[in-house]
C-alpha positions as CSV (number, residue, x, y, z in Angstrom):
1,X,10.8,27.6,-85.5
2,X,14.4,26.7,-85.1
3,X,15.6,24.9,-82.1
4,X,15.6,26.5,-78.5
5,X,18.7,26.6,-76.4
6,X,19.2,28.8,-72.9
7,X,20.4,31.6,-75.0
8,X,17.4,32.0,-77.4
9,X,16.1,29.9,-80.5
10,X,19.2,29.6,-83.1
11,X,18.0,32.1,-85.7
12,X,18.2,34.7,-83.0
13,X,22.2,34.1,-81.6
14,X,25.5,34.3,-83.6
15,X,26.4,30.9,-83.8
16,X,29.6,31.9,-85.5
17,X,30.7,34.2,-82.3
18,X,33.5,32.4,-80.2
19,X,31.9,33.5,-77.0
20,X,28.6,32.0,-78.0
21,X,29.9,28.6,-78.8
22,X,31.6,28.5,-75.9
23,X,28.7,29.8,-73.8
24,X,26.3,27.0,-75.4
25,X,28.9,24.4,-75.2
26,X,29.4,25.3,-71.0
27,X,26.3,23.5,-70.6
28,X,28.9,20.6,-70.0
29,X,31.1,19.6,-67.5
30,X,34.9,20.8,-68.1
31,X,36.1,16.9,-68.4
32,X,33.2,16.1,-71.0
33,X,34.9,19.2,-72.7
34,X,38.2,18.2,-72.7
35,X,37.3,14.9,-73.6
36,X,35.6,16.2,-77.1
37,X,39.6,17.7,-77.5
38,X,40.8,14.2,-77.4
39,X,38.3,12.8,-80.1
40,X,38.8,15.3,-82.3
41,X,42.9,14.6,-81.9
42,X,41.9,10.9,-82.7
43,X,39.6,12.4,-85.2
44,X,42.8,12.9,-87.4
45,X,44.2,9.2,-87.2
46,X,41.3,8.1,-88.1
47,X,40.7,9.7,-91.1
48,X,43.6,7.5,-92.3
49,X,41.2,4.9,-92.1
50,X,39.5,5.3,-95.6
51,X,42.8,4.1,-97.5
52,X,42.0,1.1,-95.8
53,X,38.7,0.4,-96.5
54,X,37.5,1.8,-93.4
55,X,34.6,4.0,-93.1
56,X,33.2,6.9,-90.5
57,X,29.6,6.8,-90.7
58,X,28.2,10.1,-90.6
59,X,25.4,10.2,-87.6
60,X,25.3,11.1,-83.9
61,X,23.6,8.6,-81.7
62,X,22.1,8.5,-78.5
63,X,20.7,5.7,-76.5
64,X,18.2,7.3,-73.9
65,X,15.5,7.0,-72.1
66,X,12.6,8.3,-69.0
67,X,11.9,5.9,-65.9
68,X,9.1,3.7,-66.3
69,X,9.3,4.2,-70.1
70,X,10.9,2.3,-72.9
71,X,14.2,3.1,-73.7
72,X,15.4,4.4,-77.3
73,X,17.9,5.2,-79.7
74,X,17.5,8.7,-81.2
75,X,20.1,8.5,-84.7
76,X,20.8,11.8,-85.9
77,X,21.9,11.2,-89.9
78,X,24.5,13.7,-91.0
79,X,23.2,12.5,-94.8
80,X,20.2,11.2,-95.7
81,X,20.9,7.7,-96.5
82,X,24.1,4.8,-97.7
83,X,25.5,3.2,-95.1
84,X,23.5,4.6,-91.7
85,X,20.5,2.3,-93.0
86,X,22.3,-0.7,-92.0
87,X,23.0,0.6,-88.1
88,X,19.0,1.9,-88.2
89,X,18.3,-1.4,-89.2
90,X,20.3,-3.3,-87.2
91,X,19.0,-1.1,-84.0
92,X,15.7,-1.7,-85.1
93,X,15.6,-5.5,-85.5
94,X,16.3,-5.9,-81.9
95,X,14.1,-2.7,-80.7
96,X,11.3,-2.2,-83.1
97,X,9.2,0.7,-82.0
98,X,12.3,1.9,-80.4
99,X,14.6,3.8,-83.3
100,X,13.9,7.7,-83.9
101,X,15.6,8.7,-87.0
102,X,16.1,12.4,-86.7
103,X,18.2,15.4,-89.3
104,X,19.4,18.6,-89.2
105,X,17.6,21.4,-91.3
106,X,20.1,24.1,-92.0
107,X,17.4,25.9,-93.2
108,X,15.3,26.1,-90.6
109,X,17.9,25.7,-87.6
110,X,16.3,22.4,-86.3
111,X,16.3,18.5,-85.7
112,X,13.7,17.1,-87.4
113,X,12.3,13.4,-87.6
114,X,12.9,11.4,-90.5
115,X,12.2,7.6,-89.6
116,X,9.4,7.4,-87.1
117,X,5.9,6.6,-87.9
118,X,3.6,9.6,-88.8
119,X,5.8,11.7,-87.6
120,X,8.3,12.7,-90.6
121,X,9.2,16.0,-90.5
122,X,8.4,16.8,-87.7
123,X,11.0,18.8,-84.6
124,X,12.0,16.7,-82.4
125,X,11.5,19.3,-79.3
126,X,8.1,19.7,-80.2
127,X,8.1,15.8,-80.7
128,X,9.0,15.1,-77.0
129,X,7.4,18.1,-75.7
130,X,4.2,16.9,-76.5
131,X,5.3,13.2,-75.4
132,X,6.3,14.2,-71.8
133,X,3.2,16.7,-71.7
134,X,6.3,19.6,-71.2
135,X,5.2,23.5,-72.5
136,X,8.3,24.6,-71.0
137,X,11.9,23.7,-71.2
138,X,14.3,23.6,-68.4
139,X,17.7,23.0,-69.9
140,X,20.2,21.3,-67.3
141,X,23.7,22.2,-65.8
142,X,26.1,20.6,-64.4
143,X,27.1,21.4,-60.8
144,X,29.1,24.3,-60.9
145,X,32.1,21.8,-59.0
146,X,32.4,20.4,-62.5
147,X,32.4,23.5,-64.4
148,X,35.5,25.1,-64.0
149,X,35.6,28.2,-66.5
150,X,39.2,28.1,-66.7
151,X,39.4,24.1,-67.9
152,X,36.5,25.1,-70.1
153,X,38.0,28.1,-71.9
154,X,41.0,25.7,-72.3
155,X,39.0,23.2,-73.8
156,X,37.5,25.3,-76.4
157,X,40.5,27.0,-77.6
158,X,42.2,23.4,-78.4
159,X,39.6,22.1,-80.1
160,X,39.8,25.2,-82.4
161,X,42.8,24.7,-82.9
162,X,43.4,20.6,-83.1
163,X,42.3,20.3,-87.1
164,X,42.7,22.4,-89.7
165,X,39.2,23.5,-91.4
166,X,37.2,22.9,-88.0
167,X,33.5,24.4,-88.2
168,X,33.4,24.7,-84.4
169,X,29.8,25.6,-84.7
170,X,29.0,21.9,-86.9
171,X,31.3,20.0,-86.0
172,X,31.3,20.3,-82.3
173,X,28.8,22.6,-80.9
174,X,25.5,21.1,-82.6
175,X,26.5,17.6,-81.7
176,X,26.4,18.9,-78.2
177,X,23.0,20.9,-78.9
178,X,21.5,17.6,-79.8
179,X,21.7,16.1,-76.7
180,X,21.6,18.8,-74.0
181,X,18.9,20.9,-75.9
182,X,16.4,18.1,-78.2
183,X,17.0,15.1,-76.1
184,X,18.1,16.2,-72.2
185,X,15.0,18.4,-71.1
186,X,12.7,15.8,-71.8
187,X,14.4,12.9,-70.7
188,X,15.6,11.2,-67.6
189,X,19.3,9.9,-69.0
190,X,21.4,9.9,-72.4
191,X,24.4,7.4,-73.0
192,X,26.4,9.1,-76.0
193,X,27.8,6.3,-79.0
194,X,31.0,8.3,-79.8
195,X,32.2,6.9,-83.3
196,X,30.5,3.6,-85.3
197,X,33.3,2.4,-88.2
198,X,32.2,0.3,-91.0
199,X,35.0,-1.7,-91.3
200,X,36.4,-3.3,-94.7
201,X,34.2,-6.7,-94.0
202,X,31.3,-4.8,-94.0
203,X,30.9,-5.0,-89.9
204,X,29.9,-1.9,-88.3
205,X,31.4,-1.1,-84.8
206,X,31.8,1.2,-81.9
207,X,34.5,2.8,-81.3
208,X,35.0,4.4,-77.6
209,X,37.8,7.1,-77.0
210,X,38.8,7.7,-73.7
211,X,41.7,9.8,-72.0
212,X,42.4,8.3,-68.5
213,X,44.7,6.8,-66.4
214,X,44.6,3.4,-64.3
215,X,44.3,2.8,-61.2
216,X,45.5,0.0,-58.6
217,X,43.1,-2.9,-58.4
218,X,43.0,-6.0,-56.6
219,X,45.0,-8.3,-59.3
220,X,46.9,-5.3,-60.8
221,X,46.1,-2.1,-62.4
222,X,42.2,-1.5,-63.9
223,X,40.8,0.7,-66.0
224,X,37.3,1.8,-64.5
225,X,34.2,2.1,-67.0
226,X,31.1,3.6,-66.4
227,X,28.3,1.2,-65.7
228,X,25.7,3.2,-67.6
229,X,28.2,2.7,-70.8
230,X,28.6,-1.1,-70.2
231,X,24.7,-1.1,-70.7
232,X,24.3,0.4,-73.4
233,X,27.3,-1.3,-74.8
234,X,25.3,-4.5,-74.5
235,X,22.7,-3.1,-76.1
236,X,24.6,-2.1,-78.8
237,X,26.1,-5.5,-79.4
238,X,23.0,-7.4,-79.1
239,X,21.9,-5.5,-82.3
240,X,25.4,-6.9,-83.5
241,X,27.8,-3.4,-83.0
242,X,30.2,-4.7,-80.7
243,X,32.7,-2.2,-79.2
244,X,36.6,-1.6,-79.8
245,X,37.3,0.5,-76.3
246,X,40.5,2.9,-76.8
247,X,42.4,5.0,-74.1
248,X,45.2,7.3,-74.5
249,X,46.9,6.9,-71.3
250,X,47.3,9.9,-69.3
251,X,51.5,10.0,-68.0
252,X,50.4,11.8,-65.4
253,X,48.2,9.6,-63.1
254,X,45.8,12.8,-61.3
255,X,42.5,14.4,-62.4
256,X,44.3,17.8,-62.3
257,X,46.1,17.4,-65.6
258,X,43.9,18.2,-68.9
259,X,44.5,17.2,-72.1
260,X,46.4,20.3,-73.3
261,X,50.1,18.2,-73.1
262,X,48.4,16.2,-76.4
263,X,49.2,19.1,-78.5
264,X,51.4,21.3,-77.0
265,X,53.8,19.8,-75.5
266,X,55.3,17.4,-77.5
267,X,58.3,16.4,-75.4
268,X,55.7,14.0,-74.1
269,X,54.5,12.4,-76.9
270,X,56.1,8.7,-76.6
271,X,54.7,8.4,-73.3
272,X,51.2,8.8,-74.2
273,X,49.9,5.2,-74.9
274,X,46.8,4.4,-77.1
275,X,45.8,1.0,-76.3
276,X,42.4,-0.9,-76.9
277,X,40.2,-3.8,-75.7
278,X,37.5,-5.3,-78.1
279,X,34.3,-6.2,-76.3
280,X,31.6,-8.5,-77.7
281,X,28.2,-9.7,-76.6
282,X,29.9,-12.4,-74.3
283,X,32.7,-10.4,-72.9
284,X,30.2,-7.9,-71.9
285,X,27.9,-10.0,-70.4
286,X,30.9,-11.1,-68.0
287,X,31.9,-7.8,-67.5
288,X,28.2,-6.9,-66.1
289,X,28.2,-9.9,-63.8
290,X,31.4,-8.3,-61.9
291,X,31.0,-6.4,-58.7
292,X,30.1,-2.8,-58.7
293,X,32.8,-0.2,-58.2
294,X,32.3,3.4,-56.9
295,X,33.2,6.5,-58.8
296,X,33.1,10.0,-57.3
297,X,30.8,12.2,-58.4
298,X,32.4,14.3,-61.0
299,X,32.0,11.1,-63.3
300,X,28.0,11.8,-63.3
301,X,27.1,13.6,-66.5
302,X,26.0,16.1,-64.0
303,X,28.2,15.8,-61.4
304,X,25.5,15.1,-58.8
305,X,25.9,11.7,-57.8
306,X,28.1,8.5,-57.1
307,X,28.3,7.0,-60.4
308,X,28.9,2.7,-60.4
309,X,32.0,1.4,-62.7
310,X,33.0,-1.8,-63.3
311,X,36.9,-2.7,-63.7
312,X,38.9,-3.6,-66.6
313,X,42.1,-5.0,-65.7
314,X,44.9,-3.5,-67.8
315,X,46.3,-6.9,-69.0
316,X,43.5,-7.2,-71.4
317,X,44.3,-4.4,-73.7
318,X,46.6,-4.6,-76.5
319,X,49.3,-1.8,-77.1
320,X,48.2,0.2,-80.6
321,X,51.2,2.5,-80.0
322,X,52.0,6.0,-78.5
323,X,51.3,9.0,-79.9
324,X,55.2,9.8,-81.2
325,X,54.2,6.7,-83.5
326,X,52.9,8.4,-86.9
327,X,49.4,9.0,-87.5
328,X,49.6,6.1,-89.9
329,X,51.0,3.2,-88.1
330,X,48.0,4.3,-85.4
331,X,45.8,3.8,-88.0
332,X,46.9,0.6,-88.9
333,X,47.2,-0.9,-85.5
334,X,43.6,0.6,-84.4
335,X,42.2,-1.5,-87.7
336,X,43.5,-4.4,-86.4
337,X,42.8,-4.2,-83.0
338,X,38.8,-3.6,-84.2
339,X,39.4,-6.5,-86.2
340,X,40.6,-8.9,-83.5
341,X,43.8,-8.8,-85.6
342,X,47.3,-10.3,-83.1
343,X,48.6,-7.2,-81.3
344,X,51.2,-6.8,-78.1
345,X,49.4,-7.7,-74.6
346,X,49.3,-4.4,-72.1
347,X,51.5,-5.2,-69.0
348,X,51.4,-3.4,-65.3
349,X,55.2,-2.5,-66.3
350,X,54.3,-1.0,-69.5
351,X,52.0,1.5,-67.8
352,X,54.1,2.3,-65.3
353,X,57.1,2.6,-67.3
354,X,55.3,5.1,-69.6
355,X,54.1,7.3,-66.5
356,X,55.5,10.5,-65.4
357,X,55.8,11.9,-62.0
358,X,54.5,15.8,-60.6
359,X,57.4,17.3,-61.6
360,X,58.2,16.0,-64.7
């Protein structure tokens, strides 16, 4: 049986038709939307990467987990083996018992396991349903605050049309399917990995793409991060990923503005900054010592609830560039900011030089 979603198993929709996509892909919040528009813009320096020995591994992860129960990591591998074996490993050194390996049969239209115990080959809804003791699924939505249909429609559109060759349906809208149909009826929370490089000495890491803008803190301006994410950060790095955390810098400081100025209005471009902060085991561990910030509730995957954050003070990013830089020199500076490589400090001014105000 292929995989159930709210409209009906996939064998039984067009998952080629527009309107479907974007229907499956509304089970997200407009921002979470809009963010997947600003990865796949990254998407395209990055693939500059591979000249320089720099490698996008082909899985999905998820780091998840019910209360009470043992949290896992759920690895989706886009090929069957190479270079993802070393992340499974690595995940599975420091939490044995606690690494599905899952794929995707075309075939059949379903996630199946691959890498956990007796269960190979196996569907992963069927997995988990029987897990939980769930006959029924009850697939989740954010609150309809969150869910603007215009920002959505937006959203979709611009990721059709931010890389030539997209295949909406693969590239986007089963990475989504994986987590809010297999994984989210059965489970309690999901922290996404966005992108794990293998870089040219052989070190995998994390790469997190944001699209914000700072705000005033105490010693200067911050850069909030979700709580949730600096967990499962630290997880991440005690199986030896660490993380290389990049923003592009929204000019216009206000949750109004989507990401639609990236690539369509270009008169903007050099005031879009793309900076980055590398975060190890240790720097992490400080960062979870520091004292819990407040976030409304539209950060909430679900939009429900106050979500905690801890601050990043802008002074401890590096500059990579701004998007009038070519795709290129983005590349280059992003390697070297993942490899701890000398790049130019962030500065208060630099931010506020770079914003723009309501009119402009």
């Amino acid at each position: 049986m292929a995989l159930l979603t709210p409209l009906g198993r996939l064998n039984e929709i067009d998952i080629d038709c527009p309107n479907t996509q974007m229907r499956l892909l509304s089970m997200d919040k407009h921002r979470l939307l809009e963010g997947l528009v600003v990865e796949a813009l990254v998407e395209g320096i990055l693939a500059r990467l591979e000249a320089h020995g720099t490698m996008i591994l082909p899985l999905s992860l998820v780091r998840a987990g019910r209360r009470g129960r043992q949290i896992a990591w759920w690895l989706w591998a886009h090929q069957p083996a190479g270079e993802i074996d070393a992340v499974f490993d690595a995940l599975s050194g420091r939490h044995p018992r606690a690494v599905v390996r899952c794929r995707y049969d075309r075939a059949l239209q379903d996630f199946l396991i691959d890498g956990y115990g007796g269960y190979n080959g196996v569907a992963l809804q069927a997995f988990l349903g029987q897990l939980c003791q769930k006959r029924e699924l009850e697939f989740r939505r954010p609150d309809p605050d969150v869910c603007e249909t215009l920002r959505t429609t937006r959203a979709f559109w611009r990721m059709t049309e931010c890389r030539v060759g997209i295949d909406m349906f693969h590239d986007i809208v089963l990475h989504r399917l994986y987590k809010n149909c297999a994984l989210a009826p059965f489970l309690d929370w999901l922290w996404d990995i966005d992108t794990i490089l293998q870089l040219p000495n052989g070190q995998q890491i994390q790469l997190e793409i944001k699209h914000k803008y700072p705000y005033q803190g105490r010693g200067g301006l911050c850069f909030g991060i979700n709580k949730g994410q600096v967990m499962t950060m630290q997880a991440l790095a005690e199986s030896g990923i660490d993380t290389f955390h990049v923003i592009l810098v929204k000019p216009w400081w206000d949750r109004e503005t989507g990401p639609g100025y990236l690539t369509q209005d270009h008169a903007h471009q050099d005031r879009v900054l793309l900076i980055g902060h590398y975060l190890d085991r240790d720097g992490l561990k400080r960062l979870s010592r520091e004292a819990d910030g407040a976030s409304g509730r539209s950060e909430s995957l679900y939009g429900r609830r106050a979500q905690a954050h801890k601050a990043i003070a802008a002074a401890r990013f590096v500059v990579l560039g701004t998007l009038a830089d070519s795709a290129e020199t983005l590349a280059r500076n992003l390697l070297a900011g993942a490899l701890r490589q000398p790049l130019p400090r962030l500065t208060d001014e630099c931010l506020r030089k770079h914003r723009r105000g309501p009119g402009d």
